[in-house]
Every structure is written in C-alpha cells, then in structure tokens.
C-alpha positions in Angstrom: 31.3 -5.7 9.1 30.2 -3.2 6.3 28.9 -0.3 7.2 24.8 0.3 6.6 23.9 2.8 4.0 20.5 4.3 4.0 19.8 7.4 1.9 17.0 9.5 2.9 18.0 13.2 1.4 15.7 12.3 -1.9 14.4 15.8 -1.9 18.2 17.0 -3.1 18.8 14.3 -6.0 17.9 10.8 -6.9 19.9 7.7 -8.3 19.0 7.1 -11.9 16.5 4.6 -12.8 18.1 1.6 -15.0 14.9 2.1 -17.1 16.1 6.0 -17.8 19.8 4.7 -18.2 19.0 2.2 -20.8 16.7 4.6 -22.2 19.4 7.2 -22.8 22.4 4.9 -23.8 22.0 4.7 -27.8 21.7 8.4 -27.6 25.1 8.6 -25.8 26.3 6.2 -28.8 25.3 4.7 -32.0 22.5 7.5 -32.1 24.8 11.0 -32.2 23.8 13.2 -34.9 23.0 17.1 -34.2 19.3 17.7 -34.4 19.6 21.0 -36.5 21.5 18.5 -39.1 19.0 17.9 -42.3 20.5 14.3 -43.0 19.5 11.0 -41.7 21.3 11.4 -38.6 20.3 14.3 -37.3 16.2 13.5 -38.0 16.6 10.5 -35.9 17.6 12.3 -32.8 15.3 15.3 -33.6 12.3 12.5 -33.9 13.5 11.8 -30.3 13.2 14.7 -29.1 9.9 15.6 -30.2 8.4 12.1 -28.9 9.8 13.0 -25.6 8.7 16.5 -25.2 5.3 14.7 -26.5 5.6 12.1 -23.6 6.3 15.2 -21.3 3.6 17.0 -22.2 1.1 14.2 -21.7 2.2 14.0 -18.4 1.2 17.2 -17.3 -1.8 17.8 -20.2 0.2 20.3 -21.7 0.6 21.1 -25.8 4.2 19.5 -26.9 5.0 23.0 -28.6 4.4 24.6 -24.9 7.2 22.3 -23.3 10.9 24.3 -23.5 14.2 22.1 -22.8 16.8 23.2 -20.2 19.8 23.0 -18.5 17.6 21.8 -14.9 15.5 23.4 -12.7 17.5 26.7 -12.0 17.6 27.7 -15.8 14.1 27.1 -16.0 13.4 29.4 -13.0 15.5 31.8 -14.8 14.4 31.8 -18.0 10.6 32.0 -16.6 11.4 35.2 -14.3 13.6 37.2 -16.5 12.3 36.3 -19.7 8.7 37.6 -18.9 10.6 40.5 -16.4 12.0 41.6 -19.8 9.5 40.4 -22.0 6.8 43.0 -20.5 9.1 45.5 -18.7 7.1 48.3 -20.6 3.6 47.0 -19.2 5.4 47.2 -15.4 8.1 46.3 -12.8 6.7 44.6 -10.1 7.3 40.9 -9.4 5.2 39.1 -6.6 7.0 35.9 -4.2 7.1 34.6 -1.3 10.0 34.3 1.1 10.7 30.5 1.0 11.3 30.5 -2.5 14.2 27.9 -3.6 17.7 30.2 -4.4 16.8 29.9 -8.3 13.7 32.1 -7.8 14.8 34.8 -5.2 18.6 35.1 -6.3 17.0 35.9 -9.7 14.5 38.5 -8.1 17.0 40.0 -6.4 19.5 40.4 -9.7 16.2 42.0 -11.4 15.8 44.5 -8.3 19.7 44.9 -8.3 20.2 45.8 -11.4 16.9 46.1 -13.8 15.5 48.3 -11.4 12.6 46.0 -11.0 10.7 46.0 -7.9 10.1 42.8 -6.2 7.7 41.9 -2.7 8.4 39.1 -0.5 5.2 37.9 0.8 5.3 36.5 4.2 4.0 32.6 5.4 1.8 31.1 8.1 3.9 29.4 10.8 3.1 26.0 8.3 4.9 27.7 5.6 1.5 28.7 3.6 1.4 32.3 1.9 -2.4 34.0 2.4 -4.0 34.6 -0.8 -5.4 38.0 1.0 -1.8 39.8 1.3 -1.6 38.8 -2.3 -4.3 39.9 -4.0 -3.5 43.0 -1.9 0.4 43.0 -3.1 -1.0 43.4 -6.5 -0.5 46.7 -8.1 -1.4 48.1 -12.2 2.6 47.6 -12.4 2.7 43.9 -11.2 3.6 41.5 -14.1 4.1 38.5 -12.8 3.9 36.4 -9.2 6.2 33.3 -8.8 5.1 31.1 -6.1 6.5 27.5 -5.4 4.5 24.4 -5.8 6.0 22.6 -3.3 8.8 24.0 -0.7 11.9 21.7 -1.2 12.6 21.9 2.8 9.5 21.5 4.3 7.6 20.1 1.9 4.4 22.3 2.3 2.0 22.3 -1.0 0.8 25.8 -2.0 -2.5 26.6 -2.9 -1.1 26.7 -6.5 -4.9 26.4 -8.3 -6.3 29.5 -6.5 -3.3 31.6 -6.6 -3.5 31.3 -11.0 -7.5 32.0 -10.6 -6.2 35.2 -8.5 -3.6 36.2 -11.2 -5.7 35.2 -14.3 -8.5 38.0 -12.4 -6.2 40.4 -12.5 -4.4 40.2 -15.8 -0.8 39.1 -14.3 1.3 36.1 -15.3 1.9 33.4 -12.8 4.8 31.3 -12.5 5.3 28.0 -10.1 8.5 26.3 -9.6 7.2 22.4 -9.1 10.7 20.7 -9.1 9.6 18.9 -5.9 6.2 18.4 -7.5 6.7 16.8 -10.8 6.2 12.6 -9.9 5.2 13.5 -6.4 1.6 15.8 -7.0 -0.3 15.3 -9.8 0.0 17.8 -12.1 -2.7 19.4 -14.8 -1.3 22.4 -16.2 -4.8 23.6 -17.6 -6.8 22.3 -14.5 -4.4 24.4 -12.7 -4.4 27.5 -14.8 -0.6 28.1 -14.5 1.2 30.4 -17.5 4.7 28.9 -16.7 6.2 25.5 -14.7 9.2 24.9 -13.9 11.0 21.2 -14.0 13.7 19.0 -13.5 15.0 15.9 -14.3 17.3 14.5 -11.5 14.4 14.9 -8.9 12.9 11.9 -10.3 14.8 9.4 -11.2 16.3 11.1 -14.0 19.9 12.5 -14.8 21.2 16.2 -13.8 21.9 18.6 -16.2 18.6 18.2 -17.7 15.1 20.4 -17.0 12.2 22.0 -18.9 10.1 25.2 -18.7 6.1 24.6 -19.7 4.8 27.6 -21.1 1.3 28.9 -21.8 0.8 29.6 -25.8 0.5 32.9 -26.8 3.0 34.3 -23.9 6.3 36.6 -24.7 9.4 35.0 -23.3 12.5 37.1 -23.9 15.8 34.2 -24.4 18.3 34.1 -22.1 20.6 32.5 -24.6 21.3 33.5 -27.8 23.0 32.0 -30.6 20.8 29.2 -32.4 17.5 28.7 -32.9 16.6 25.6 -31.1 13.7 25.4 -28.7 12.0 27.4 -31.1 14.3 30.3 -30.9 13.4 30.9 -26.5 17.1 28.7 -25.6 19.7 28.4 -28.0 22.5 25.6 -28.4 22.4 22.2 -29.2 20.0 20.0 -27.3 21.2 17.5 -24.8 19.4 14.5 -26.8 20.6 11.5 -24.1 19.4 14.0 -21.5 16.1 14.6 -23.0 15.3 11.1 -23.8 16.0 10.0 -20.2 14.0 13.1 -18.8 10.9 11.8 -20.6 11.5 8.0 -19.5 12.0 9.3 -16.0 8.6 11.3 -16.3 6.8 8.2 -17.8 7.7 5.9 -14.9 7.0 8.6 -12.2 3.8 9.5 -13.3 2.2 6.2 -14.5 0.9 5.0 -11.1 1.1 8.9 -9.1 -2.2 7.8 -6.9 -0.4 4.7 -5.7 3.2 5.8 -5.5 2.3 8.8 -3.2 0.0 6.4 -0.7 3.0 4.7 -0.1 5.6 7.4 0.4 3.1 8.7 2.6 2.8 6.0 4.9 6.3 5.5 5.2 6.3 9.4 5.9 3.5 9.4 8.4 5.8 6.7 10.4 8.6 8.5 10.4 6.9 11.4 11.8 5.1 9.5 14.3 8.0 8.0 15.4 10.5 10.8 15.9 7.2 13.0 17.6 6.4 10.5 19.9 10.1 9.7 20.7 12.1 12.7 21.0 10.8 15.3 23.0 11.5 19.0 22.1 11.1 18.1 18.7 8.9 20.6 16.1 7.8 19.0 13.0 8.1 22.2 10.4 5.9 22.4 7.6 1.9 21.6 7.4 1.1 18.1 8.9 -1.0 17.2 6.1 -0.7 19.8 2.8 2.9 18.5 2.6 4.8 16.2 0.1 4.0 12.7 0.6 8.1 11.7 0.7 9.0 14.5 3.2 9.3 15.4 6.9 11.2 18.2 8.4 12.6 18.8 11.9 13.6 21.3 14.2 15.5 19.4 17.5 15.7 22.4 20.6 19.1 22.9 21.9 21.5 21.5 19.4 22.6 21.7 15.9 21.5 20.2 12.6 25.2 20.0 11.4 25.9 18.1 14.3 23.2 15.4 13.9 23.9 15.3 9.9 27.8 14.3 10.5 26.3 11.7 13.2 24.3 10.0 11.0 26.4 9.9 8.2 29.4 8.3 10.6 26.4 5.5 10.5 26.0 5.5 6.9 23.0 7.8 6.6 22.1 10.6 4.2 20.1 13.5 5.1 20.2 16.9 4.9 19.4 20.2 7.3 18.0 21.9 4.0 18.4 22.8 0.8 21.4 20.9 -1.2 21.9 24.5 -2.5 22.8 26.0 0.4 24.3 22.9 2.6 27.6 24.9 2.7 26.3 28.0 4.1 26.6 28.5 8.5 23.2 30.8 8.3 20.2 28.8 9.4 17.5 28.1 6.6 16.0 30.9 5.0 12.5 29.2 5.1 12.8 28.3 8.6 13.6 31.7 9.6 10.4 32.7 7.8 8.5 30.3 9.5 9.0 33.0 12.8 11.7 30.1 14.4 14.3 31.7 16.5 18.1 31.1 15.2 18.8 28.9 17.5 15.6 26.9 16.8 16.1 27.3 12.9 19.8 25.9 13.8 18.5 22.6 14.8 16.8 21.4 11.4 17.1 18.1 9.9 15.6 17.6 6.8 14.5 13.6 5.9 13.1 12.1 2.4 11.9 9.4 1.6 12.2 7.3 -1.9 11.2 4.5 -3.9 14.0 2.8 -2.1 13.5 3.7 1.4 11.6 0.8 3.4 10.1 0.7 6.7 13.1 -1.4 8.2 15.5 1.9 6.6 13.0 4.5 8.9 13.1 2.0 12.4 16.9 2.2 12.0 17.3 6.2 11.4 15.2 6.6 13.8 16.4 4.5 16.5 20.2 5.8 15.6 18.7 9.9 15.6 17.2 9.1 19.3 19.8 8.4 20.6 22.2 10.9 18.4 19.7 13.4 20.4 20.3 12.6 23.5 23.7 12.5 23.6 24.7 15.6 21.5 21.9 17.0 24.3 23.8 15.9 27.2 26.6 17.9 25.6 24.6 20.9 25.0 24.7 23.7 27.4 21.1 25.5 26.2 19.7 21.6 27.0 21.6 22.1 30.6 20.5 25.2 31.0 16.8 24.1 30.3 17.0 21.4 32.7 17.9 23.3 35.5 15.3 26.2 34.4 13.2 23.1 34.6 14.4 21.5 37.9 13.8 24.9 39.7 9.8 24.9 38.8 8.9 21.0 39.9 
C-alpha cells in the first residue's frame, strides 16, 4: 500500500506552479541571450525583464525602477541592512529590530555590530509575538538610521503592525525596512499605503523557483552595493540577471496576487480547523503566535512534555511534512529563537511544531495530521518522564 504524503511545512518552500514552469522554460532555452548584449538576443531577454519587474511592481503599487532583483530573500535582507548601514554610516550607527527576526536580518545585525562597530537594539515581543510601538519610538536615538521589523514572523505567523511602525519612522526621519517573504501572496501588500522605504521578497515562497528574490526600494534612497562588478540592476547588484528566474518570479507573483481576498479566506478556514482541532483535542497544547493577527496559512504549537524533533520524525514515518521552525535553522539542537522570546521555558520552546497550509492542502489532508499527531502525542507522552512526573504531581492534588 503506498504510503500517504501530505505536505504541510509551506511556510519553508513551495512546489513550483506549472504556470511559472512553463512561464520560465523558453528562457532556460530558445530565449538565452545576456541582457547587457546590444543585439537582438540580448533585447529580447532584457524586454523580459523589464515586463516582469513591471508585473512585480503592480503587484505591490510600487514604480518598476524601485523593484531590485536578487539572489532570494536573504540577499535582499542583506543588501537592505548593510547597504543603507553603509550608505548613511556618517548620519549614525544605530539599527532598530526586534528579537524574532528571520537569521537573514539578525545574523546581518550582528556582522554590522561585530565588525562595523554599528550598534544594534533588540526590541522585545508581547507573549503573541507583537513588538510595542512605545519601546520603539523610545529605542529611537539622533544616531538611529534605520529599523528592520518583519512583516510577518515565518514561525508563528504573527503580522506586525507594519503601517504604524513606517508612520513612526517617517516622524522621526529614519529609514524603515520590512522583510515580508512570508507576506508577499499571503497579505496584501501597498508599498505606498504602507509607507515602507525598503521590502524584502522571495520567490520560492510562492509558488516560484529558489534562487530568485527582489528588494523594493523607495526612490530617492542611498543603497551602498553589495556586489560589484557590472552594472546591472542599475548599478545597486552586479552580475548577469537570472532571466528564467525572473520571468517565473513575476508569473508566480501574478497568480498569487490576482485573487489575494479569496485565497486567504480559504487558507484561513482550513487554518482555523486545524487549530480548533488540535486545541480542543490535545490537551497541554499552546497555540504560539496571535490567534487572529496571524498568516492565514499558519498555526504553530508548543506540546508540554515532549519534543518537536520527536513528533516531526513521527509524522514523517507517516508521510507528513512539517517543521518545528525555521527551515534555516532545522539543523540546530537550541530551541527556536522566537519561541524563546515569546518568555517559553526551554523545555516548552522544545516542544514546537510548526504546520502550513497551501493551495494543496485540503480539509481531508488536516483530519488525517491531525488524527495521526493525537495519537503521536500520546504515545511519545506515555514515554515521557516530565508527562510522568506531571501525572503524579497531579494524582497527589485530586
């Protein structure tokens, strides 16, 4: 009998869309030429790659000519942080974040503390993963040049007060940066409504291939290049431009975003059933992450007195994908970074499971994980001396 497969760890990568695929293909072919090139070959791509940074743009009511290409959602993070660290290094050193940043964003604030001698503050989160716009209007100094704040956290899906934190910089004169990798297809997103200077974006989160991001910036700011040595992407990120790539980035951007209202209303309800269902089920179970300022595709869990590795490897044995956090840091035996900023306990944060839904998951795919994760509970639970331990605790009150 073949085994089930049910993949429910969206929030880390999606398959590509046969729509993106067949979008990209002549570029991977027939279509080849270098865009720098001045013949016939090389205009066609580079016609391609300004109708997609076009369709981009439209997407998120950005200029084209404010829309950079990149490498993915890391180099965009990058080039955002350091470019404008070094950019406006003679206006000040201070960097505003928070402390459930993705990797890309607080690996890079840490290099700039390391070594740049910038200074950098870590603001602190609600217990629902929400940073207070008080303690950072209050972090804000005459040396702060720039606050990067997530959209959307890629764990626990919490949405940021994104619009008010720009009005705050824009008040006081400092850029603002927001990395909405988990956003893009899932929120919708006006970059002017929104007041944001810089965006960061990738392409495999929705449906498009890896290997392939962009960085929206507000005209009229600085950026210093990471990467020198051409000048494409109007001289901010030299080398020659990944043309297949960026033709499938802008079909994948297309598809996600021409039906965001209704595409959301359905992840949610799927969502909002999942976390019903695994509430209502399991007992000892803390949904991490606010209940309703979320992303509509995820729900994240904390199960008392076992481990997330554990239930992972248990429901993969049964042919389902999930994750206990970020793909980035799937590797690593420290319990999530964001968790542990929520105020859990390790052993707390140690028992995360981290499920996403798709435009492939179905209600039938949620009944099954979640029928299969009760009773993975249970029984890694009856193995579990903390869950012993509590029963007896327990048994000694009645």
């Amino acid at each position: 009998m073949e085994k089930k497969r049910i993949y429910m760890d969206y929030a880390a990568t999606t398959p590509i869309k046969k729509e993106v695929v067949d979008a990209m293909m002549p570029y991977l072919t027939e279509h080849f030429g270098n865009p720098s090139s001045v013949h016939g070959f090389g205009r066609d791509v580079k016609k391609a790659i300004d109708e997609s940074r076009m369709t981009i743009a439209k997407a998120i009511n950005a200029a084209p000519e404010d829309i950079f290409f990149t490498g993915g959602g890391s180099e965009s993070d990058n080039m955002a942080i350091k470019g404008i660290a070094f950019a406006y290094k003679d206006k000040g050193n201070h960097i505003i974040t928070s402390k459930i940043e993705h990797h890309a964003v607080l690996h890079t604030c840490e290099y700039l503390e390391k070594h740049h001698g910038f200074e950098v503050t870590y603001l602190d989160v609600d217990k629902d993963g929400i940073i207070s716009l008080d303690e950072l209007s209050a972090a804000i100094s005459d040396k702060t040049i720039l606050i990067t704040i997530m959209q959307a956290n890629n764990e626990i899906g919490t949405v940021q007060p994104v619009k008010e934190i720009a009005e705050l910089a824009r008040e006081k004169g400092v850029f603002f940066h927001t990395d909405a990798v988990q956003a893009l297809g899932n929120i919708e997103i006006d970059v002017k409504d929104m007041g944001v200077d810089l965006m960061s974006f990738t392409a495999h989160k929705i449906y498009g291939p890896k290997g392939i991001g962009a960085l929206y910036m507000r005209k009229g700011i600085k950026l210093h290049p990471l990467i020198h040595g051409g000048s494409q992407e109007r001289k901010k990120r030299a080398g020659t431009e990944n043309v297949a790539g960026i033709v499938a980035f802008a079909k994948a951007v297309e598809l996600a975003t021409k039906d965001i209202e209704g595409h959301a209303s359905r992840q949610m309800q799927l969502r909002d059933h999942l976390i019903d269902s695994v509430l209502s089920r399991i007992p000892h179970t803390r949904l991490n992450g606010h209940r309703q300022k979320r992303l509509p595709g995820n729900a994240n869990f904390c199960f008392e007195f076992i481990e997330g590795e554990s239930i992972l490897l248990s429901l993969d044995l049964l042919g389902v994908a999930a994750s206990s956090g970020s793909a980035c840091t799937s590797g690593s035996l420290d319990p999530s970074h964001v968790l542990m900023a929520l105020g859990l306990p390790h052993e707390i944060a140690h028992g995360s499971l981290r499920l996403t839904i798709g435009d492939m998951t179905t209600k039938e795919d949620i009944d099954f994980v979640v029928d299969n994760l009760e009773r993975i509970v249970i029984r890694l639970r009856e193995l579990s001396p903390l869950y012993d331990k509590f029963v007896r605790e327990e048994s000694q009150h009645v």
